[in-house]
TORKOL-4160 file (C-alpha; in steps of 0.2 Angstrom, whole numbers, padded with zeros to 4 digits, m for minus):
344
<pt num="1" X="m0126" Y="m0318" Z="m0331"/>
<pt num="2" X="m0110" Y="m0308" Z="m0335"/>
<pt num="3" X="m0121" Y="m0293" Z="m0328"/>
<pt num="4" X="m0124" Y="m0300" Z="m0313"/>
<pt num="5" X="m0107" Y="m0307" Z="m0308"/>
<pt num="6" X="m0100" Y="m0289" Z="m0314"/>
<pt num="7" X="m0110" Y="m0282" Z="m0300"/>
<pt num="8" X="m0108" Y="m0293" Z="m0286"/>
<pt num="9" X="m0092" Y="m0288" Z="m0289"/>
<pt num="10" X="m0091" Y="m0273" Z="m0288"/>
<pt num="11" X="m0103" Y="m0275" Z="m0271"/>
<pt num="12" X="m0091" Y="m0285" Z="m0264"/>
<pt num="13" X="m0076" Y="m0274" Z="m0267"/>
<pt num="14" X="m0089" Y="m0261" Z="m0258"/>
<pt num="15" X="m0090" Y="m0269" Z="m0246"/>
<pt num="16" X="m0075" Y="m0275" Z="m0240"/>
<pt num="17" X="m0066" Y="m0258" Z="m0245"/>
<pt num="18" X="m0081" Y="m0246" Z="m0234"/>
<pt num="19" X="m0082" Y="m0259" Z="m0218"/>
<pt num="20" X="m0064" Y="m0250" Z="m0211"/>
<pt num="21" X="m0066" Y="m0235" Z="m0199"/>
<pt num="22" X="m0070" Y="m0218" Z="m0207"/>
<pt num="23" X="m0056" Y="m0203" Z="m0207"/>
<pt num="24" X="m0065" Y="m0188" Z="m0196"/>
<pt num="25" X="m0048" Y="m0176" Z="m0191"/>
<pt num="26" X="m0051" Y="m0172" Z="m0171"/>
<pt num="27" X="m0053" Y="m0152" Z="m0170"/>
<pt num="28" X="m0044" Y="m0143" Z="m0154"/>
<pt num="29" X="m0052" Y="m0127" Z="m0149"/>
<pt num="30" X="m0038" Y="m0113" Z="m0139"/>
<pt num="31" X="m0044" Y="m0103" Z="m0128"/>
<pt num="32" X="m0037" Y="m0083" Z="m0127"/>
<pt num="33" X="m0029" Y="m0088" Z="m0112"/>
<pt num="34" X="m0018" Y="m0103" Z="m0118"/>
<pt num="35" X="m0004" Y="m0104" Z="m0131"/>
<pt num="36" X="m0004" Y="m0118" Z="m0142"/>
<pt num="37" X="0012" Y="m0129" Z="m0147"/>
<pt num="38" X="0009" Y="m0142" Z="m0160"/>
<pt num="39" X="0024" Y="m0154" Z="m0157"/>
<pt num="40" X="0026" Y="m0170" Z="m0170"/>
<pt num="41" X="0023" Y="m0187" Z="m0167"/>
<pt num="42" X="0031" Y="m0195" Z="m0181"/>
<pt num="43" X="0047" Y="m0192" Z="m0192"/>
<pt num="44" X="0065" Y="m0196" Z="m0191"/>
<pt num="45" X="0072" Y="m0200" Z="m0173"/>
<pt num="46" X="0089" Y="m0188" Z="m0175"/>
<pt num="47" X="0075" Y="m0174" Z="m0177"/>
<pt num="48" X="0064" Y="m0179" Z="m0161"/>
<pt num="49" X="0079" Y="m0178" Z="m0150"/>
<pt num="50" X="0083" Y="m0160" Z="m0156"/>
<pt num="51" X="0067" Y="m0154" Z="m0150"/>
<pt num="52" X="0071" Y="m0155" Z="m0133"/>
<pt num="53" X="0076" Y="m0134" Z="m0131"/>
<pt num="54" X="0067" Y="m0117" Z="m0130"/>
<pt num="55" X="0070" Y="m0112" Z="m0146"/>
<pt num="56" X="0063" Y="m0127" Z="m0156"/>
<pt num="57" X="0048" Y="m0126" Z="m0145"/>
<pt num="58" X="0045" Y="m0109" Z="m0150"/>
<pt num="59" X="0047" Y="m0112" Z="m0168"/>
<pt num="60" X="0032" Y="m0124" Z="m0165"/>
<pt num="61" X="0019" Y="m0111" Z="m0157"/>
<pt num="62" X="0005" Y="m0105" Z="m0166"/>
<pt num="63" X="m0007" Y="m0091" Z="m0167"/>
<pt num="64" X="m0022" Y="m0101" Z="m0172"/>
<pt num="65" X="m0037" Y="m0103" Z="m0160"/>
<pt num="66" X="m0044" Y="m0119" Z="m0170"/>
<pt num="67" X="m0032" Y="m0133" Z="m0175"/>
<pt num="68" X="m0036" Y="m0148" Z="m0186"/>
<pt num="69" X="m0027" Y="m0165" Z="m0181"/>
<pt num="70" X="m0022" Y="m0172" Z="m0198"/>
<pt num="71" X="m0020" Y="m0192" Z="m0197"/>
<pt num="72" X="m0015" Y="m0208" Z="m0206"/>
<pt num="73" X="m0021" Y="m0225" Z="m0207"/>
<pt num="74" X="m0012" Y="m0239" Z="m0197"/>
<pt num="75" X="m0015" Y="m0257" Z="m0201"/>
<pt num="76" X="m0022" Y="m0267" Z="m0187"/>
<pt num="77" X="m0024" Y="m0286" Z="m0194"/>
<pt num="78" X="m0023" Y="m0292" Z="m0209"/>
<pt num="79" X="m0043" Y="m0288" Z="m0219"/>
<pt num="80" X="m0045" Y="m0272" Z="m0229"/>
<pt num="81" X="m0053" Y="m0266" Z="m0215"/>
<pt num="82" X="m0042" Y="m0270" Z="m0200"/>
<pt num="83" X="m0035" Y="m0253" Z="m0199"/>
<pt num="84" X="m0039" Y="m0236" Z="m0187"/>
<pt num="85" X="m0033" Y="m0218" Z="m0190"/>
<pt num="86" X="m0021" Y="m0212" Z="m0179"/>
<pt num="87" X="m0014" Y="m0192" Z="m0175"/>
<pt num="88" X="0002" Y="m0189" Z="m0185"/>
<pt num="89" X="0005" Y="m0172" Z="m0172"/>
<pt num="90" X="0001" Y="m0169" Z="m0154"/>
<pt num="91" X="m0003" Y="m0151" Z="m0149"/>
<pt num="92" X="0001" Y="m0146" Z="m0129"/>
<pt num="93" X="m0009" Y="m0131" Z="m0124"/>
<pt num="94" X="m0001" Y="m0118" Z="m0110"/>
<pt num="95" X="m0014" Y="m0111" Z="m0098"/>
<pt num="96" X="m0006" Y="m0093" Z="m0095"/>
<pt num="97" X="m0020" Y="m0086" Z="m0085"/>
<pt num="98" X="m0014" Y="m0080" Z="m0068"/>
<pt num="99" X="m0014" Y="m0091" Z="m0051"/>
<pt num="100" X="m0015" Y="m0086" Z="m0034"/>
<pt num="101" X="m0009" Y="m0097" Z="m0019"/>
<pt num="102" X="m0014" Y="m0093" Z="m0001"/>
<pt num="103" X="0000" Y="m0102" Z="0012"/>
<pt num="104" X="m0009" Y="m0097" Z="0028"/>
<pt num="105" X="m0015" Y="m0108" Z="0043"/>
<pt num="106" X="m0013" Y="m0125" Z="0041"/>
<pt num="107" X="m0005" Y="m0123" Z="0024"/>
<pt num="108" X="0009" Y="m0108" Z="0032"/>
<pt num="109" X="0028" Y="m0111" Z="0030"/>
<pt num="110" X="0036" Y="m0115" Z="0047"/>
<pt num="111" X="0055" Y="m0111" Z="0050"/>
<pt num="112" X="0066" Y="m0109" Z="0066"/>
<pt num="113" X="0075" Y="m0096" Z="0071"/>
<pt num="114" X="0091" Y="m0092" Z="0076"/>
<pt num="115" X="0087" Y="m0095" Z="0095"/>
<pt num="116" X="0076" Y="m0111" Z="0090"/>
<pt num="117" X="0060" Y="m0105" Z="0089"/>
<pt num="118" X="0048" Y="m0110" Z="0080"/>
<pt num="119" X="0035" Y="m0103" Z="0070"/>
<pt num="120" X="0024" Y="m0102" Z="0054"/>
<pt num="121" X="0021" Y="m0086" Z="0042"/>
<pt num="122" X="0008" Y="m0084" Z="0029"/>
<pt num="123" X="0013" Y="m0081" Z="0011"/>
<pt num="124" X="0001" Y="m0073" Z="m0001"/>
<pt num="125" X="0007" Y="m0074" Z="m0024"/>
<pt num="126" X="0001" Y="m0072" Z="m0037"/>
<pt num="127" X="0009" Y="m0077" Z="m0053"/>
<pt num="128" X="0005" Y="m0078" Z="m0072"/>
<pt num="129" X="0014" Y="m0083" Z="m0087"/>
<pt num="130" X="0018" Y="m0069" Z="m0102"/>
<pt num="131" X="0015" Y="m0076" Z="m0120"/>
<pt num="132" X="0036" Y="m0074" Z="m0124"/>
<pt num="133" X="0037" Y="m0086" Z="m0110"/>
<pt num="134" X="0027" Y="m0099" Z="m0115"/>
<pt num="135" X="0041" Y="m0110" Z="m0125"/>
<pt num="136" X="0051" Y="m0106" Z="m0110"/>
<pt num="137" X="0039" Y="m0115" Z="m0096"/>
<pt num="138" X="0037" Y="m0130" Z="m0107"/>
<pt num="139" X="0053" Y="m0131" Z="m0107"/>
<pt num="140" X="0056" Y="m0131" Z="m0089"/>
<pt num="141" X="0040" Y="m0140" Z="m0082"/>
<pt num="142" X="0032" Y="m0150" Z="m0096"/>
<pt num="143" X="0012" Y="m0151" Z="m0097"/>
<pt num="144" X="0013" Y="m0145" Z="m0079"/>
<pt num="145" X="0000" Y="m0133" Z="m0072"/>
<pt num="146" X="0004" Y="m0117" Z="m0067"/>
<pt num="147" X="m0006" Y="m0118" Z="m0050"/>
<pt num="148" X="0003" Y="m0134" Z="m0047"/>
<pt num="149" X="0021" Y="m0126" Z="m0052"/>
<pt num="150" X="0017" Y="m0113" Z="m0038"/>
<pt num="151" X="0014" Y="m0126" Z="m0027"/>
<pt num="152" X="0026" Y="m0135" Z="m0028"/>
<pt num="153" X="0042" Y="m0129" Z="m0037"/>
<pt num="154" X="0037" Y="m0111" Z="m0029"/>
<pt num="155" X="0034" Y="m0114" Z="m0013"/>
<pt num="156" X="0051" Y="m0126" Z="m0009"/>
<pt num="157" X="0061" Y="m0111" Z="m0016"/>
<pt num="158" X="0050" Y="m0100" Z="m0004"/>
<pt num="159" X="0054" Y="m0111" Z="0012"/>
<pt num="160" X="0072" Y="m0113" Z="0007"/>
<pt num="161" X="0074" Y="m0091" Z="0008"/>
<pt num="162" X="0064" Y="m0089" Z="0023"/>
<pt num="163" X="0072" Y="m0104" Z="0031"/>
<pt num="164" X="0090" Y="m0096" Z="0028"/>
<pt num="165" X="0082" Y="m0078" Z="0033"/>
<pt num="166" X="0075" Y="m0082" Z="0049"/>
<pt num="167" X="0088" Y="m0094" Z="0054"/>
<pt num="168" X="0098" Y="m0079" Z="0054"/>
<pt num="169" X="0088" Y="m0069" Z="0066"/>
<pt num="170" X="0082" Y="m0071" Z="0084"/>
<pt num="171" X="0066" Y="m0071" Z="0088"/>
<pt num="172" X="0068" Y="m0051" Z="0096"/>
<pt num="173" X="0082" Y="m0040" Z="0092"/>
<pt num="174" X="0097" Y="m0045" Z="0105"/>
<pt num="175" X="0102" Y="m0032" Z="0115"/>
<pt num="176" X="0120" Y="m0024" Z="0112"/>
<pt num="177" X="0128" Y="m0006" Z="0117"/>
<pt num="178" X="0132" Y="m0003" Z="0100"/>
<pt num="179" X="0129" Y="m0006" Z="0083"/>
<pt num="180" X="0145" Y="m0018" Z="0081"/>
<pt num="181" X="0140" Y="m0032" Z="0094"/>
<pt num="182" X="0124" Y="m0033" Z="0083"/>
<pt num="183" X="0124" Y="m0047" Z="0070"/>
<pt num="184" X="0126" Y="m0044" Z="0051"/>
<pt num="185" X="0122" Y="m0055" Z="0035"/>
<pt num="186" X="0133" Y="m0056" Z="0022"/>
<pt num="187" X="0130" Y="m0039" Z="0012"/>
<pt num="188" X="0135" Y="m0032" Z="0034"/>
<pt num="189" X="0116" Y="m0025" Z="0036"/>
<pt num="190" X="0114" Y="m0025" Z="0054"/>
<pt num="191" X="0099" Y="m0041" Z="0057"/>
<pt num="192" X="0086" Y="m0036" Z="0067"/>
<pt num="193" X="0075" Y="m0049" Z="0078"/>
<pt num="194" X="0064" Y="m0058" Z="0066"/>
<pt num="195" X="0048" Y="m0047" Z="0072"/>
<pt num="196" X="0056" Y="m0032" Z="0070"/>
<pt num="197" X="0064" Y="m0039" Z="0052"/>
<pt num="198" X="0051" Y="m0046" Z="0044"/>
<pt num="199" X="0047" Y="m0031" Z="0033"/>
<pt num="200" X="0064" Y="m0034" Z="0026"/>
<pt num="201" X="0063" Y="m0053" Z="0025"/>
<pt num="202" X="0048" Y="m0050" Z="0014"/>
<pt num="203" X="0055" Y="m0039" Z="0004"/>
<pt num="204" X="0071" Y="m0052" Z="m0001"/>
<pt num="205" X="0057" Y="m0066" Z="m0003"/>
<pt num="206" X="0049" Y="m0058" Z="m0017"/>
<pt num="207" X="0065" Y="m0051" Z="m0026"/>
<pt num="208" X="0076" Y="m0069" Z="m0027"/>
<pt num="209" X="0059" Y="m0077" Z="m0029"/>
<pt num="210" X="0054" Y="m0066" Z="m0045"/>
<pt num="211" X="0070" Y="m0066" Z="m0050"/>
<pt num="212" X="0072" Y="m0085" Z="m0052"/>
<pt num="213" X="0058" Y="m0089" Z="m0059"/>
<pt num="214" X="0058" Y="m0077" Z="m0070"/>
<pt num="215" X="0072" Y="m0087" Z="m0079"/>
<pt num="216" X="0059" Y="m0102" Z="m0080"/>
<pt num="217" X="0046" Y="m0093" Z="m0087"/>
<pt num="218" X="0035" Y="m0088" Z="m0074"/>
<pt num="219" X="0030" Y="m0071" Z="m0069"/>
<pt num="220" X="0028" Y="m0066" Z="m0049"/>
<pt num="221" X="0015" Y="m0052" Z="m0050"/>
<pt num="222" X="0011" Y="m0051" Z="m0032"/>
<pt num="223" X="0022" Y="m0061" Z="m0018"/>
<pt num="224" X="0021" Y="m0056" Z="0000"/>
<pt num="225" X="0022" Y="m0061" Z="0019"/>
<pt num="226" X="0005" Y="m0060" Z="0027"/>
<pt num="227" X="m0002" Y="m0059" Z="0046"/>
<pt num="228" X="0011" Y="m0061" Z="0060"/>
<pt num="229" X="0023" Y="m0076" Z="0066"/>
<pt num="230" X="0012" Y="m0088" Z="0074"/>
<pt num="231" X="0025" Y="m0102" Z="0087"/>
<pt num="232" X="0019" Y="m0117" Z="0089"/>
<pt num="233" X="0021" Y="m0116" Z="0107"/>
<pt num="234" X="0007" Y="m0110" Z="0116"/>
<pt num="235" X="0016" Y="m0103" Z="0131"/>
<pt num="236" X="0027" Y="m0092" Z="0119"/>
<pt num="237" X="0015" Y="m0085" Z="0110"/>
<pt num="238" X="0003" Y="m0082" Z="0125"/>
<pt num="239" X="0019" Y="m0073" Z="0134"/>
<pt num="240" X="0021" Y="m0061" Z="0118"/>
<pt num="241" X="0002" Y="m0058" Z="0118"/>
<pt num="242" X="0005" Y="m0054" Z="0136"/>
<pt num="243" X="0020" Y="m0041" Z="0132"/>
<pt num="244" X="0012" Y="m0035" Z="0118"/>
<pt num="245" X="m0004" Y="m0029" Z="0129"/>
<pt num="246" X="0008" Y="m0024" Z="0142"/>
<pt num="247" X="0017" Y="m0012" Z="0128"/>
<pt num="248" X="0001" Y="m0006" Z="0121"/>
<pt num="249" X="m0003" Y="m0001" Z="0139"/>
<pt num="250" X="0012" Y="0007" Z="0143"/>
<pt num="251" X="0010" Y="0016" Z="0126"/>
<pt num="252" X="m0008" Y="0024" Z="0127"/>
<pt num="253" X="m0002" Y="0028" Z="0144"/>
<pt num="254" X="0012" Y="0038" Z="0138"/>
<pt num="255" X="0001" Y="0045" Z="0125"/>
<pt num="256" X="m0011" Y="0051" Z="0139"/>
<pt num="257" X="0003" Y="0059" Z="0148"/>
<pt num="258" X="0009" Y="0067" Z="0130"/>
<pt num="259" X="m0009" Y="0074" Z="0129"/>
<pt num="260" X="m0011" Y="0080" Z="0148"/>
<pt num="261" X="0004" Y="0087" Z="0146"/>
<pt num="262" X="0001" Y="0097" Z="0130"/>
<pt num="263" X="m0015" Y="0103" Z="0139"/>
<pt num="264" X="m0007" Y="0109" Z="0155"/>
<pt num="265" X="0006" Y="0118" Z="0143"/>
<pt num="266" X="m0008" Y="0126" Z="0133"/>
<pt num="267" X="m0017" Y="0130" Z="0149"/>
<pt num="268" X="m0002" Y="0139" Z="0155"/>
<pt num="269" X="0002" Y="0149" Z="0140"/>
<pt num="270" X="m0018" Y="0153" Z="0140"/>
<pt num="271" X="m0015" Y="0159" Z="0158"/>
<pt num="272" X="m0001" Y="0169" Z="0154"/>
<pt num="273" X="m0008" Y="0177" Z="0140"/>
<pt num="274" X="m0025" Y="0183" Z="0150"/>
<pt num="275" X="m0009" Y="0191" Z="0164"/>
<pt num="276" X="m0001" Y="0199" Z="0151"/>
<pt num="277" X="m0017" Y="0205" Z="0144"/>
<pt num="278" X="m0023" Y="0211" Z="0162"/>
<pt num="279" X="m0009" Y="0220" Z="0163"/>
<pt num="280" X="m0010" Y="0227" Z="0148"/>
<pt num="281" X="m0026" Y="0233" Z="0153"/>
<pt num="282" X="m0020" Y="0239" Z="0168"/>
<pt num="283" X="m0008" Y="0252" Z="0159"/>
<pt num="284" X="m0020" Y="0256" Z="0146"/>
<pt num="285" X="m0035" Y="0260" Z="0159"/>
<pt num="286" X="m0020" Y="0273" Z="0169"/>
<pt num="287" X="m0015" Y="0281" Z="0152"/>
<pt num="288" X="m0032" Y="0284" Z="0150"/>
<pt num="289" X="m0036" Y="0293" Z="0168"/>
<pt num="290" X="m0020" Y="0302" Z="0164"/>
<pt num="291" X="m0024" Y="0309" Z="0149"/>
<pt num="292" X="m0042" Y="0313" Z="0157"/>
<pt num="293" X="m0031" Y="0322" Z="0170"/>
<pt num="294" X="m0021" Y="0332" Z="0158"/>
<pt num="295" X="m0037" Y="0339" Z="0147"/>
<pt num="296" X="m0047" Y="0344" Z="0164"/>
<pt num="297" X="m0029" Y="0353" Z="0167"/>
<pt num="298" X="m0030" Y="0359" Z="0149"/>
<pt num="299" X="m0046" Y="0367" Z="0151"/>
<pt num="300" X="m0046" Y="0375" Z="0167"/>
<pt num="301" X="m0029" Y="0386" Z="0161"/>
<pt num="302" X="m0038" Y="0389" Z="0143"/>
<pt num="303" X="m0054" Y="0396" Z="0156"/>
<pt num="304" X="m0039" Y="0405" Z="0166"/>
<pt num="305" X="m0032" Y="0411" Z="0151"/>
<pt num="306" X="m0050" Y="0416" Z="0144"/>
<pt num="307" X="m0054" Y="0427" Z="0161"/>
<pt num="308" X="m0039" Y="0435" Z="0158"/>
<pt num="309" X="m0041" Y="0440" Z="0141"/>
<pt num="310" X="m0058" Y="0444" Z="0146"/>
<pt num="311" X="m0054" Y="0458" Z="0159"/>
<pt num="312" X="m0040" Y="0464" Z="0149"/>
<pt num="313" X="m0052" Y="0471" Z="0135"/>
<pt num="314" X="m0061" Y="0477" Z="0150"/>
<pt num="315" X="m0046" Y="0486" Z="0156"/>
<pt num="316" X="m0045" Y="0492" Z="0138"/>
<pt num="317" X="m0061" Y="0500" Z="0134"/>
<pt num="318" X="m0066" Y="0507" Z="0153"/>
<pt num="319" X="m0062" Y="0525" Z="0154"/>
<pt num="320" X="m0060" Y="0530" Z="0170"/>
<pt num="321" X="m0076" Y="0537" Z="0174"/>
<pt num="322" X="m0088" Y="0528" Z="0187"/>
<pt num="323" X="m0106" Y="0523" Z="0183"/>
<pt num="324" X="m0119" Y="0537" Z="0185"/>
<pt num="325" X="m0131" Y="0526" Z="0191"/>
<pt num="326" X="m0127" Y="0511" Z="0205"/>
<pt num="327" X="m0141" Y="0500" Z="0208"/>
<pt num="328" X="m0145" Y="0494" Z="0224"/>
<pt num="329" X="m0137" Y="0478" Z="0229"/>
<pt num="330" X="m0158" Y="0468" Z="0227"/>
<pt num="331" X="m0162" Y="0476" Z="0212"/>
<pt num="332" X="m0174" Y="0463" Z="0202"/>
<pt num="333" X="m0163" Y="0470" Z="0187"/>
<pt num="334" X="m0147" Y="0463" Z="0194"/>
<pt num="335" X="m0155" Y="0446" Z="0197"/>
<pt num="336" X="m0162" Y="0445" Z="0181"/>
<pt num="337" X="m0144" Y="0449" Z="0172"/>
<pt num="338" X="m0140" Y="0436" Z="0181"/>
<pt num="339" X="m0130" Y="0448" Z="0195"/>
<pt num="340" X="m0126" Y="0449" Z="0211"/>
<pt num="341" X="m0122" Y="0466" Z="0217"/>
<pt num="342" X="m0106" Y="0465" Z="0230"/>
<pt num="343" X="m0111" Y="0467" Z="0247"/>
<pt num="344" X="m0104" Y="0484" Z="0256"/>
């Protein structure tokens, strides 16, 4: 009997201890993209209000892509098994992967210019956190996504430049004799119309943008302003459509002009070159018949002057003395010599 009651004990005791909850410790995979901070839960109040800062944040970061949430039993009534186990640390994961946001169409910033137009620009970025920036962007923006950081944090600081840069400006560049009438900001650059500035606009968007939020722990990789200025007023835009054909016109035109130009020039110069060659022509063609001139010249004296050298050894060698024998003046002989006996 002593038996038995021993181990109905010890089943109840079984019992009642194994009908409470059973420990399992939740496992957080990290991805290579994220960096892990695993922040306590519990512990003395003086130390949670210290964790509030960058540095403390980063003392908290870990390298571990698998991280094991350890746990302790709470009491939830008053039976041996009234309790639950419940996380003693919290881990916030930072997504650092980059995130590009297209501001175009609907989604475009609109501004107003100096002359009170107004009209919407698109805005292209891309940004990314670094990991020695993680702690830093906790800091400053908590469990919030870095998509919805540039959408929102971004993009305000992004109006708020181009709102200041194209208030500044005109819609074109105003007219002014000299470079003194014309408007300047504050570092005294001359400030072109916001058509012909908005190269320059873009280029102080991305660098006060990057530089800022650089400081909160986000990288701008890629920032720029993209298409043209697009007025809510239809009649303005139609009336700069209409200038800008007119101008294309009036260019291609004066590039037509330029080319016919270039051709007349070149036909000119071809001209004159096929002149002067013809002339040059001309003097070599008289040189020629001059020098032809001079060697007919040349050898009628050099047969002159053979003749005479000719008759002169005749002179030499004759003797005085007649021939014996004359032949008469048809003699075949004569013709076949090649003679022709003087006539009488």
């Amino acid at each position: 009997m002593n038996r038995c009651c021993s181990y109905l004990i010890a089943l109840s005791i079984f019992f009642v201890l194994g009908c409470g909850p059973m420990r399992v410790d939740p496992i957080i995979e990290i991805d290579t993209s994220e960096t892990a901070f695993v922040v306590p839960l519990e512990g003395d109040s003086a130390d949670q209000g210290k964790f509030d800062s960058v540095a403390l944040y980063e003392e908290k970061k870990i390298a571990a892509k698998r991280i094991v949430i350890p746990q302790r039993r709470r009491k939830t009534g008053r039976m041996p098994w009234s309790y639950e186990w419940i996380p003693t640390v919290r881990v916030i994961r930072v997504n650092r992967a980059p995130k590009t946001a297209h501001w175009t169409d609907t989604n475009a910033i609109c501004v107003e210019s100096k002359d009170s137009i107004n009209f919407c620009v698109g805005v292209d970025i891309t940004a990314e956190i670094a990991e020695e920036d993680a702690s830093t962007f906790l800091f400053n923006y908590g469990e919030k996504d870095l998509g919805k950081a540039i959408g929102t944090n971004v993009r305000s600081f992004a109006v708020g430049i181009l709102s200041r840069e194209f208030g500044n400006r005109n819609i074109d560049t105003e007219e002014a004799s000299d470079h003194e009438a014309a408007p300047t900001d504050a570092s005294g650059r001359i400030l072109l119309g916001c058509k012909e500035d908005k190269a320059r606009v873009s280029q102080i968007l991305v660098e006060e943008t990057r530089a800022h939020f650089a400081e909160k722990g986000i990288t701008i990789t890629n920032m720029g302003l993209t298409g043209g200025l697009e007025f809510k007023d239809e009649s303005i835009q139609e009336a700069i459509n209409r200038t800008f054909v007119a101008v294309q016109a009036a260019e291609t035109a004066e590039a037509d002009l330029e080319v016919a130009t270039n051709e007349a020039r070149a036909a000119t110069e071809r001209a004159k070159g096929e002149a002067d060659a013809a002339k040059e022509f001309a003097r070599a063609a008289e040189a020629r018949k001059s020098q032809a001139r001079l060697s007919i010249e040349t050898a009628q004296v050099d047969i002159q002057r053979m003749e005479a050298e000719a008759r002169l050894k005749m002179a030499e060698k004759w003797d005085g003395k007649l021939p014996a024998t004359i032949m008469p003046a048809d003699s075949p002989m004569l013709t076949t010599m090649g003679l022709t006996a003087a006539t009488p």
